[in-house]
DSSP file (Angstrom, degrees, kcal/mol; ACC not computed):
  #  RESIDUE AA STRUCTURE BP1 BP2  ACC     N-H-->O    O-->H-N    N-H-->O    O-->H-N    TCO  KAPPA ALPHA  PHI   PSI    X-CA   Y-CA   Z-CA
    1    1 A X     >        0   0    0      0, 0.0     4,-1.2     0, 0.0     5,-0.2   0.000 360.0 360.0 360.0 -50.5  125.1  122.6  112.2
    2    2 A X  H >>  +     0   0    0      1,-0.2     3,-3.5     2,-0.2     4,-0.9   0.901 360.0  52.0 -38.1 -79.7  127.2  120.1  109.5
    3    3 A X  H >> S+     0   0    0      1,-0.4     3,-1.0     2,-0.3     4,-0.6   0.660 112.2  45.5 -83.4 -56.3  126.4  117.2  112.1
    4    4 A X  H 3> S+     0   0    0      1,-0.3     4,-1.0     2,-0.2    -1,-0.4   0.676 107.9  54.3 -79.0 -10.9  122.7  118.1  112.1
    5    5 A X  H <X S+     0   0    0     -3,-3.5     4,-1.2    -4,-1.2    -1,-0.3   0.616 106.1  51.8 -74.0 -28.5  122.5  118.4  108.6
    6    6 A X  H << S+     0   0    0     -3,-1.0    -2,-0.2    -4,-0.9    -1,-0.2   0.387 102.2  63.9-104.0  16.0  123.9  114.9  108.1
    7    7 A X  H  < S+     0   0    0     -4,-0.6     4,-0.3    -5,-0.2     5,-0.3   0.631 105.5  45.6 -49.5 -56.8  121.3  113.7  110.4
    8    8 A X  H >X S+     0   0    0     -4,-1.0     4,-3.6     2,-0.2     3,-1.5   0.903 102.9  58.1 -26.5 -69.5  118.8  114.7  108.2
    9    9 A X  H 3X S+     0   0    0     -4,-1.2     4,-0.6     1,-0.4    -1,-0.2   0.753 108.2  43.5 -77.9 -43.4  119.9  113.6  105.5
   10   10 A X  H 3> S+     0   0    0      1,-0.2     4,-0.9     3,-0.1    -1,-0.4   0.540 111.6  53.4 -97.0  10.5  120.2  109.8  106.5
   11   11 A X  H <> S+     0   0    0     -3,-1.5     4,-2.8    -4,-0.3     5,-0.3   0.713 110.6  50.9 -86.6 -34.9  116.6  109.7  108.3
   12   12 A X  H >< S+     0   0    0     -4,-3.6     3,-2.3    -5,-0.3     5,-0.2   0.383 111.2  43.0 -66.4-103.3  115.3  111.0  105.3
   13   13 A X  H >X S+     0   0    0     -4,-0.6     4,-3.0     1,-0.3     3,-0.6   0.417 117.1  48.5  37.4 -79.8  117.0  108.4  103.1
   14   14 A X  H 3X S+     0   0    0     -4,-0.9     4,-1.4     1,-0.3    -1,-0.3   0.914 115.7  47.3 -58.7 -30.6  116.0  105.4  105.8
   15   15 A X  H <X S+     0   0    0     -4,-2.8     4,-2.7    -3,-2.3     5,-0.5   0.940 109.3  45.8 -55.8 -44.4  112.6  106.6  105.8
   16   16 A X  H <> S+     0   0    0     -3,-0.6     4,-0.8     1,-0.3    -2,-0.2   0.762 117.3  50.3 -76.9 -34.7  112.0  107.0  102.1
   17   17 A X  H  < S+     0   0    0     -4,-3.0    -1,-0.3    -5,-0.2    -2,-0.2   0.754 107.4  49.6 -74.1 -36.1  113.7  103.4  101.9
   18   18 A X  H >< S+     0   0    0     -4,-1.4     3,-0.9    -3,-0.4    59,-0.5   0.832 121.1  39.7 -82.5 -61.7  111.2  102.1  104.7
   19   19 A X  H 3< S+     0   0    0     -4,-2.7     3,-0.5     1,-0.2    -2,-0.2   0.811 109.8  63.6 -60.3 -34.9  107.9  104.0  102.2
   20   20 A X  T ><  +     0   0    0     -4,-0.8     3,-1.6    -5,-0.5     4,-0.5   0.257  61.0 122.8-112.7  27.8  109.2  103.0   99.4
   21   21 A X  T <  S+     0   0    0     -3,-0.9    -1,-0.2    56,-0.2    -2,-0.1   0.370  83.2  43.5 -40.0 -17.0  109.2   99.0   99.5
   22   22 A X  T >  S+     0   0    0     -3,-0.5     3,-1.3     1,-0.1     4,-0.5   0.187  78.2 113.3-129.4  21.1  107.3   98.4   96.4
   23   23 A X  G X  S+     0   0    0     -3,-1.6     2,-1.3     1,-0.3     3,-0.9   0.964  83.0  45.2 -60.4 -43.3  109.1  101.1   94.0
   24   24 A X  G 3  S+     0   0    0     -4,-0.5    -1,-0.3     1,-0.2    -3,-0.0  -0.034  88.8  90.8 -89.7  45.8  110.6   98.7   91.8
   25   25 A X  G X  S+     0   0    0     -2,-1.3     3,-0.5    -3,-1.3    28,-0.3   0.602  71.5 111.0-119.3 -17.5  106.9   96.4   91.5
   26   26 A X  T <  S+     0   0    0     -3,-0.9     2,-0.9    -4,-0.5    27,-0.1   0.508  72.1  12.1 -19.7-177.5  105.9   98.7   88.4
   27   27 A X  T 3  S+     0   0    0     26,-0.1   108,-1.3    25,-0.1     2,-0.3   0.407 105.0  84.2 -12.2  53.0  105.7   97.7   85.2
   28   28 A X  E <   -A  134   0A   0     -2,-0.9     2,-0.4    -3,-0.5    25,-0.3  -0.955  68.2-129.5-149.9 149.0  105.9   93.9   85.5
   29   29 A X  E     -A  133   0A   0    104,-1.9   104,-3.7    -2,-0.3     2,-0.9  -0.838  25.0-137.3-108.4 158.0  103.1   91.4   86.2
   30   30 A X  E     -AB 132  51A   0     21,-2.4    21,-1.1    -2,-0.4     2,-0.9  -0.828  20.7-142.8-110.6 101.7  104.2   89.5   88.7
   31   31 A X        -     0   0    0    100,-1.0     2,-1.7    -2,-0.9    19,-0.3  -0.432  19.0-112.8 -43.3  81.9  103.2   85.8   87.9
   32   32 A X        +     0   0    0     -2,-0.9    98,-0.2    17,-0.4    17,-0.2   0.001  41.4 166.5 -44.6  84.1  102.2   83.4   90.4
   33   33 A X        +     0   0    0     -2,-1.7     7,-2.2    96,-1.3     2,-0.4   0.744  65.7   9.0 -62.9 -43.1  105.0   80.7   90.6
   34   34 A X  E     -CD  39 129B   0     95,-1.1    95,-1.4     5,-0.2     2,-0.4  -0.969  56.2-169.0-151.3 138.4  104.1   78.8   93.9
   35   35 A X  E >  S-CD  38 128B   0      3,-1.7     3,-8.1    -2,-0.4    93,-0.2  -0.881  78.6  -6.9-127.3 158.3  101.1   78.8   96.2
   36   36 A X  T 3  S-     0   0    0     91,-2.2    91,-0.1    -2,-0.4    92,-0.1   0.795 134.2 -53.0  15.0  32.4  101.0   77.0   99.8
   37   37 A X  T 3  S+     0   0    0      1,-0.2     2,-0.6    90,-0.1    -1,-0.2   0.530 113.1 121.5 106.9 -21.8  104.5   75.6   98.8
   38   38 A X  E <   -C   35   0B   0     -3,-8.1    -3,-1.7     3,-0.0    -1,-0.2  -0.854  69.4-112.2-132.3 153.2  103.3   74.0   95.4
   39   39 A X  E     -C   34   0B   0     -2,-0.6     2,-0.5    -5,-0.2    -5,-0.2  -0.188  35.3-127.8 -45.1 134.9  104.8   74.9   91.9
   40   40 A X        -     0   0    0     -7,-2.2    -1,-0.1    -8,-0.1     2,-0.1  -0.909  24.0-117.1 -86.2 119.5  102.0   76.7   90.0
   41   41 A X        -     0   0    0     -2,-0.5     2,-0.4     2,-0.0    -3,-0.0  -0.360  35.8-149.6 -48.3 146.3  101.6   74.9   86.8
   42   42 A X        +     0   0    0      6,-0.1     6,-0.1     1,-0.1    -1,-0.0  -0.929  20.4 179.8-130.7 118.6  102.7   78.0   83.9
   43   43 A X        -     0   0    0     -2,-0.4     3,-0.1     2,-0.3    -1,-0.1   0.499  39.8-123.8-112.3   6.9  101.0   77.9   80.4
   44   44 A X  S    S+     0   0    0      1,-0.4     4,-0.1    93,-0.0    94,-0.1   0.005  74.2 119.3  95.1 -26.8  102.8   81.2   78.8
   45   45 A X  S >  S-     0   0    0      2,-0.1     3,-1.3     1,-0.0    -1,-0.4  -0.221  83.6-102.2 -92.5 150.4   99.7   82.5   78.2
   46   46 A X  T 3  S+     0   0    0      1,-0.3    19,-0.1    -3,-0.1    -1,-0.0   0.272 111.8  63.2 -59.1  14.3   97.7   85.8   79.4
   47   47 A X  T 3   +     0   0    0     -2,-0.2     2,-0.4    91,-0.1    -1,-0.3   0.029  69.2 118.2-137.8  27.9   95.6   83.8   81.9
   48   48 A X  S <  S-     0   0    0     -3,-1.3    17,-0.2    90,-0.3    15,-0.1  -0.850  85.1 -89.9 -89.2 160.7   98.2   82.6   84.1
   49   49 A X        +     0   0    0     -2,-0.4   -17,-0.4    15,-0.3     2,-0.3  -0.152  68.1 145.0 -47.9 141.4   97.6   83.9   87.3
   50   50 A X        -     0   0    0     13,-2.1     2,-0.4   -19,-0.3   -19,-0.2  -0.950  34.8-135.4-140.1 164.6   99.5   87.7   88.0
   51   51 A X  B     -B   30   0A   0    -21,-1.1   -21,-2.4    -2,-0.3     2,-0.7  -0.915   5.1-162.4-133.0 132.8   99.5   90.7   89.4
   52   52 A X        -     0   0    0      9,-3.5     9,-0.4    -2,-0.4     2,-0.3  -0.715  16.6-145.3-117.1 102.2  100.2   94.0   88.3
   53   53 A X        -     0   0    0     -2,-0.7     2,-1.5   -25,-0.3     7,-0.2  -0.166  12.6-158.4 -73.5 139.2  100.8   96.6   90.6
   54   54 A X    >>  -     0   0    0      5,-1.9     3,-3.5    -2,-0.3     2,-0.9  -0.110  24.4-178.6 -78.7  49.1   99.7  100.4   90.2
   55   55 A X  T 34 S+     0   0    0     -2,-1.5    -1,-0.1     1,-0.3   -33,-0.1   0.761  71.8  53.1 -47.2  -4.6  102.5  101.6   92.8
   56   56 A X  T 34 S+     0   0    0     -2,-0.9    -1,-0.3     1,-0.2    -2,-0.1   0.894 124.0  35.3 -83.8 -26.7  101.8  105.8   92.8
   57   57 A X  T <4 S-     0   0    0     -3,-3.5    -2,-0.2     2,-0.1    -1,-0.2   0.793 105.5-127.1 -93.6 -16.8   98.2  104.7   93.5
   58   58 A X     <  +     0   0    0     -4,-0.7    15,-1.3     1,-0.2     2,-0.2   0.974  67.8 132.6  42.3  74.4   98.5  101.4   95.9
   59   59 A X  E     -G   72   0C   0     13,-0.2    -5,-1.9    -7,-0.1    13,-0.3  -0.799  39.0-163.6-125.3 167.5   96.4   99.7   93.5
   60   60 A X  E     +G   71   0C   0     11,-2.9    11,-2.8    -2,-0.2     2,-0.2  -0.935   8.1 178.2-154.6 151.2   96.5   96.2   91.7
   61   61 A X  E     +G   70   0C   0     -9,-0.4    -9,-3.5    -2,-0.3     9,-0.3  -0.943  17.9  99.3-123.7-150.3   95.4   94.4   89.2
   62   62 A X  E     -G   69   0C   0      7,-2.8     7,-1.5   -11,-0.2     2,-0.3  -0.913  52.7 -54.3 168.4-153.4   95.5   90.9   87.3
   63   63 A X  E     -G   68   0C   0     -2,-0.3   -13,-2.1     5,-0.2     5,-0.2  -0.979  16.7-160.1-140.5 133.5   94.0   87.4   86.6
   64   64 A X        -     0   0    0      3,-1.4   -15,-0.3    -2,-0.3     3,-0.2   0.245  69.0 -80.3 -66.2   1.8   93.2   84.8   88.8
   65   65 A X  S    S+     0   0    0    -17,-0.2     3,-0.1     1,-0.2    30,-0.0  -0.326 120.5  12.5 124.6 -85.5   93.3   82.5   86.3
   66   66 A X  S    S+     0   0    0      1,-0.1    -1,-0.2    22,-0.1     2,-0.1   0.617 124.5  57.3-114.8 -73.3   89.8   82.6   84.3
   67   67 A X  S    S-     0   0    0     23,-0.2    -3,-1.4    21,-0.2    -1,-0.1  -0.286  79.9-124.9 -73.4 129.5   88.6   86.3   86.1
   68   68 A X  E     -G   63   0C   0     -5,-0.2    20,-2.5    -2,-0.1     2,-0.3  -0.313  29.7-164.3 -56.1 168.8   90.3   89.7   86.1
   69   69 A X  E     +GH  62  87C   0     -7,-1.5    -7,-2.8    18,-0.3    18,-0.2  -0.884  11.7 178.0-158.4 150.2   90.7   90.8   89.6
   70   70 A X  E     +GH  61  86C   0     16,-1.1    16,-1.0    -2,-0.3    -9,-0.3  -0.737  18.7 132.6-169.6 156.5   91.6   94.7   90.7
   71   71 A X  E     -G   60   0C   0    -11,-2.8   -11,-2.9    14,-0.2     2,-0.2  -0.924  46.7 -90.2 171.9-158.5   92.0   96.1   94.5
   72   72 A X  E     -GH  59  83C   0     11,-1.1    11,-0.6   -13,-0.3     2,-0.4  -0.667  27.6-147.0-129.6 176.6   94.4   98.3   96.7
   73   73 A X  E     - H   0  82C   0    -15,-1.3     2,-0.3     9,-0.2     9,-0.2  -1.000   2.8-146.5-149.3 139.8   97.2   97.5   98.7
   74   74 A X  E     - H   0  81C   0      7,-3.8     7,-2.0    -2,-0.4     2,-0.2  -0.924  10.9-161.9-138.2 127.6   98.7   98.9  101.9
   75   75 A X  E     + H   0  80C   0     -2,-0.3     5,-0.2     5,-0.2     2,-0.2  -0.601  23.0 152.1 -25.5 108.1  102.4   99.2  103.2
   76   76 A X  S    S-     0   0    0      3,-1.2     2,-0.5    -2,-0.2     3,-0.3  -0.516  73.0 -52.5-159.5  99.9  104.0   99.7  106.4
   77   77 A X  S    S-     0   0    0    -59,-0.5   -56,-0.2     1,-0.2    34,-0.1  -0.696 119.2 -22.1  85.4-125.3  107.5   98.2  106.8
   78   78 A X  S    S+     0   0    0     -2,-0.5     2,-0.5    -3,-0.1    -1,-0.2  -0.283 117.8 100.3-104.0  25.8  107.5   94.6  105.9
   79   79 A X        -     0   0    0     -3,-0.3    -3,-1.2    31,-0.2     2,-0.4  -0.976  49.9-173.7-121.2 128.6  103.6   94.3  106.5
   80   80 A X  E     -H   75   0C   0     29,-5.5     2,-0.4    -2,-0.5    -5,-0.2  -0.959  11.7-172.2-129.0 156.0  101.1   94.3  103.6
   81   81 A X  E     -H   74   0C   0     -7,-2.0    -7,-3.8    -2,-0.4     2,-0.4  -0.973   7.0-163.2-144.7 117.2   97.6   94.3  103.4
   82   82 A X  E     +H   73   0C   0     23,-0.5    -9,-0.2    -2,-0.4     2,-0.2  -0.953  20.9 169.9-112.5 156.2   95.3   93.9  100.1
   83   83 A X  E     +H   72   0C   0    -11,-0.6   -11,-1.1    -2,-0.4     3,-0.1  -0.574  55.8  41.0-128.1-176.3   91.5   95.1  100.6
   84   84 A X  E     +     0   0C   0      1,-0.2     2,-1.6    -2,-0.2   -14,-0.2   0.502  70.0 179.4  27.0  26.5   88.8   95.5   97.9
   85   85 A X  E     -     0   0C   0    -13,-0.1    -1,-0.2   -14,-0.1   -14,-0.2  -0.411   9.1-176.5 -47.1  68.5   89.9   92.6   96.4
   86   86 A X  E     +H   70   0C   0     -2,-1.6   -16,-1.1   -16,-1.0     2,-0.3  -0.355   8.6 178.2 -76.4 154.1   87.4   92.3   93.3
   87   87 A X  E     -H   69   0C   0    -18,-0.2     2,-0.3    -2,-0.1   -18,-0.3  -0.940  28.8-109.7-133.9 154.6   86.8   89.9   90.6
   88   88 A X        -     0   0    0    -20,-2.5   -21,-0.2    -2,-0.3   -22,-0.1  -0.752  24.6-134.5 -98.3 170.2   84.8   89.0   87.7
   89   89 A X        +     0   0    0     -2,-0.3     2,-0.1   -23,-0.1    -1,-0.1  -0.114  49.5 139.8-107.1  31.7   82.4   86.1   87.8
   90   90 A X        -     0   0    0      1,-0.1     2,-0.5     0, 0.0   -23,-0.2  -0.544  51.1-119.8 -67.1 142.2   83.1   84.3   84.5
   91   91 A X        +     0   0    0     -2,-0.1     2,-0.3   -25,-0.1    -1,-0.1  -0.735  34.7 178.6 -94.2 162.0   83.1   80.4   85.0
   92   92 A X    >   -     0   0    0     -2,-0.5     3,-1.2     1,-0.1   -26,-0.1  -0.929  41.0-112.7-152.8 165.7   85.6   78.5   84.5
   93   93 A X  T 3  S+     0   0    0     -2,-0.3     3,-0.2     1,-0.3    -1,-0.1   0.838 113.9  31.8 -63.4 -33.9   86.9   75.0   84.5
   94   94 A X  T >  S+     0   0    0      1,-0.2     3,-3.9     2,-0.1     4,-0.3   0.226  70.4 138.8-104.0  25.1   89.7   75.2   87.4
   95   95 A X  G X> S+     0   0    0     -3,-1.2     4,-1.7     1,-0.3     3,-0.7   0.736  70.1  72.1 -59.7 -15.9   87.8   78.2   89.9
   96   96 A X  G 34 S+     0   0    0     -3,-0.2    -1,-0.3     2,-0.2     4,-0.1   0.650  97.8  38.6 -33.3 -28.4   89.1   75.9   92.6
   97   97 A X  G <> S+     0   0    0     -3,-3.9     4,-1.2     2,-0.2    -1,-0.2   0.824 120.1  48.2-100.6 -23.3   92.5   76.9   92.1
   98   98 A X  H <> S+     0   0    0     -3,-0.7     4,-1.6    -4,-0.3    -2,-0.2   0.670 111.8  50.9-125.1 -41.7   91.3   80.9   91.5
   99   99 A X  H  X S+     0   0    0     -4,-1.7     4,-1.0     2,-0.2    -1,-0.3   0.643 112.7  45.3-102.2 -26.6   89.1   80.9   94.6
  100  100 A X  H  > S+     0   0    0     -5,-0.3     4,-1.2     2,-0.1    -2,-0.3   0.956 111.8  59.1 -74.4 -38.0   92.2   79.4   96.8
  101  101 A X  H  X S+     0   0    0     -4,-1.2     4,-1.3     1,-0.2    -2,-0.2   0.792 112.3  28.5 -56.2 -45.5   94.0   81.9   95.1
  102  102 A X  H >X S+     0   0    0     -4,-1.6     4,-1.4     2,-0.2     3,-1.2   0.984 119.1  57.3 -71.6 -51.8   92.2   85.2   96.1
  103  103 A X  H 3X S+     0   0    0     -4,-1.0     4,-2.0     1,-0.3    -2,-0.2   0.885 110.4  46.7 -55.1 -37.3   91.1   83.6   99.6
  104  104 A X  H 3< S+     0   0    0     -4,-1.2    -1,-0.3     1,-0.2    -2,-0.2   0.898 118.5  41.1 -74.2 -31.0   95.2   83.0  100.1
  105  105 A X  H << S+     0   0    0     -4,-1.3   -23,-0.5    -3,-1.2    -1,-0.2   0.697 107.0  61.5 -90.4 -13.2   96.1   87.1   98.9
  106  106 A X  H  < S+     0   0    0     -4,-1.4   -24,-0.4    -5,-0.2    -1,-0.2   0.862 109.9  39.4 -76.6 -50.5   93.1   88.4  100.9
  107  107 A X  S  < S+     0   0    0     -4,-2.0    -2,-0.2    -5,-0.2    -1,-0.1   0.290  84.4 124.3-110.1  22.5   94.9   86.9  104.5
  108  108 A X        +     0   0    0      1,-0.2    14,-0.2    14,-0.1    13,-0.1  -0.158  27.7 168.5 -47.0 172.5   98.7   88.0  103.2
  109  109 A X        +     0   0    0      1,-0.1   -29,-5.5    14,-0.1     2,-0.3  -0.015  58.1  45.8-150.9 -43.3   99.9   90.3  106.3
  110  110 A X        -     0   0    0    -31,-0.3    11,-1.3    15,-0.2   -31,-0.2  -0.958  55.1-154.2-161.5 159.9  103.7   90.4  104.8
  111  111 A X  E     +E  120   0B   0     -2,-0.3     2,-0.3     9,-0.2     9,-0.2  -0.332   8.4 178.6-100.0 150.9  106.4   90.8  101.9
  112  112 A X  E     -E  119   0B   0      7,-0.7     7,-1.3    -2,-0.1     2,-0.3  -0.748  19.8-145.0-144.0 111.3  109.1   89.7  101.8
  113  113 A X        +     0   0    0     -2,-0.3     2,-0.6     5,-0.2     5,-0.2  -0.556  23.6 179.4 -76.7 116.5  111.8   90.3   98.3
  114  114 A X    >   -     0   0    0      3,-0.3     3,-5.3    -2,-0.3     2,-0.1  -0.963  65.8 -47.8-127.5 117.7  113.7   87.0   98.0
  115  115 A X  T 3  S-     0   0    0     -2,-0.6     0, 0.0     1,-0.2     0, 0.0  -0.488 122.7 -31.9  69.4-128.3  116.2   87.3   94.9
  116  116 A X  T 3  S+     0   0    0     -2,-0.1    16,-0.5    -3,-0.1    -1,-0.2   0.252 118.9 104.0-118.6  21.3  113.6   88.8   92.3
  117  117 A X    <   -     0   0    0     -3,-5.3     2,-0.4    14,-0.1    -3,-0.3  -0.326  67.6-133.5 -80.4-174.0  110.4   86.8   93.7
  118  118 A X  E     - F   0 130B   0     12,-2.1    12,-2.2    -5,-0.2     2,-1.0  -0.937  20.6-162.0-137.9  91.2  107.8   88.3   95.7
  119  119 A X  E     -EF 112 129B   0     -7,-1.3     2,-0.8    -2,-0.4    -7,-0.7  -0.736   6.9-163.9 -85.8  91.3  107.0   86.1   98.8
  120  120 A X  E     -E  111   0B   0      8,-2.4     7,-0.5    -2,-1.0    -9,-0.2  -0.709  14.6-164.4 -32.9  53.6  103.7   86.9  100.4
  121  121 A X  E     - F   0 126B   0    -11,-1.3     5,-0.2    -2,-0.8     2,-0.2   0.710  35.9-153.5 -49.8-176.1  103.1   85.7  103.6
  122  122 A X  E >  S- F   0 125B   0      3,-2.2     3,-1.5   -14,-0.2     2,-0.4  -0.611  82.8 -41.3-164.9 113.8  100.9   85.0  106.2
  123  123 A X  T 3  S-     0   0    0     -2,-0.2    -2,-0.2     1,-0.2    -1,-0.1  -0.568 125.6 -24.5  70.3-132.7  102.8   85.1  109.5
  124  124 A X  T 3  S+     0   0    0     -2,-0.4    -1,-0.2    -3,-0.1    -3,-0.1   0.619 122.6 106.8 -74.8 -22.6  106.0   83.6  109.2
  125  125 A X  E <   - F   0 122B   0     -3,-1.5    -3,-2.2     1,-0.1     2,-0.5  -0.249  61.9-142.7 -44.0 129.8  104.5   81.6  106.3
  126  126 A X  E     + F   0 121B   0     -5,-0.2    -5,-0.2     1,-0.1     3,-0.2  -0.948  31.8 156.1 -99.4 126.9  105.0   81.9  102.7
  127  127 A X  E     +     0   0B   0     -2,-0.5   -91,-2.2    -7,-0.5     2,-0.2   0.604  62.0  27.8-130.1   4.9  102.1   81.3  100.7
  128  128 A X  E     -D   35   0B   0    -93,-0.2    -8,-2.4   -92,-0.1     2,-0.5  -0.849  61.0-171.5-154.4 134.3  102.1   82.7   98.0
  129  129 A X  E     -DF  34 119B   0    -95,-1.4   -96,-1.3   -10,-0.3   -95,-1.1  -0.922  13.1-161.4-121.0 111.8  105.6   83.5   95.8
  130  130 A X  E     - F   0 118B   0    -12,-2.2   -12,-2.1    -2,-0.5     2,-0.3  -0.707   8.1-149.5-106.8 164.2  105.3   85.6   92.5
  131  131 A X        -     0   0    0     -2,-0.3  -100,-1.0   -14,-0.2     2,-0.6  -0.844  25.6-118.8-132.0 146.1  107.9   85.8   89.7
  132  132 A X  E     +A   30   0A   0    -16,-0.5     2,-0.4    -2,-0.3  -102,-0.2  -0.883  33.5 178.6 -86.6 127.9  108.2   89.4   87.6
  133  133 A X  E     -A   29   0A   0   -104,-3.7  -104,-1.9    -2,-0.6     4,-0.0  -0.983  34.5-102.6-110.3 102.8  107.5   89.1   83.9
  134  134 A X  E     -A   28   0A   0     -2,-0.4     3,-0.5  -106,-0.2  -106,-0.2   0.118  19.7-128.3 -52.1 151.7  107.5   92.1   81.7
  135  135 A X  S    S+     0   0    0   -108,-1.3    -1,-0.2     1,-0.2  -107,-0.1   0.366 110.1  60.3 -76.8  11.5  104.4   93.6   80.7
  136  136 A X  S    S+     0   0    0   -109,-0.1     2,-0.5     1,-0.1    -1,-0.2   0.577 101.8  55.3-105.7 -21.1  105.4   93.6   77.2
  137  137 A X              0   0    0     -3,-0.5    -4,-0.1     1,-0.1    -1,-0.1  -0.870 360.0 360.0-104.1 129.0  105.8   89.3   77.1
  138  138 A X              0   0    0     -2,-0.5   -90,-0.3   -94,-0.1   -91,-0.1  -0.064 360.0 360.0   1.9 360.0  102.3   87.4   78.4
């Protein structure tokens, strides 16, 4: 009975650890640092690109850039998936960079936590690398 009780104990654990990949993406926007490999220029300011994930809900939002942008997110292992991936339609000077940007988070498939980025993938690919910022600094 002990034996089966500590059987329990660690699938729940490796499960809850397996669900629970994005518990510590709260309260931080997570800053876009590098896309297809190259340094995203940073102005300090509330319109560099982020994200900010909603984690109870699997929700996000953020800035591209110029537009806010909101959607969902889904989990499973090391695979993630964002859908309903909305924006607003303001123009702006650089939507080149803002339109690679969504197009690039749209075909993510999976995460990967390297130190305290957030590497996106697509395959084996990293294509897009976020930095955590508190939500109380810009």
């Amino acid at each position: 009975m002990k034996w089966i009780l500590v059987l329990v104990i660690i699938l729940s654990i490796h499960c809850s650890a397996k669900l629970a990949g994005d518990r510590g993406w709260g309260d931080q926007r997570w800053v876009l640092v590098e896309m297809k490999g190259v340094p995203v220029q940073q102005s300090g300011g509330r319109n560099d690109a982020f994200i900010r994930f909603n984690v109870p809900d699997r929700r996000f939002n953020g800035n591209g850039g110029c537009n806010q942008l909101s959607g969902s997110y889904t989990l499973d292992g090391k695979e993630i998936h964002f859908s309903e991936v909305l924006s607003t339609k303001m123009a702006c000077a650089d939507i080149e960079f803002e339109t690679a940007f969504l197009a690039t988070l749209n075909n993510v498939d999976k995460y990967e936590m390297k130190g305290n980025d957030l590497v996106l993938k697509k395959n084996k690919e990293a294509v897009l690398v976020l930095r955590p910022r508190s939500n109380n600094n810009p």
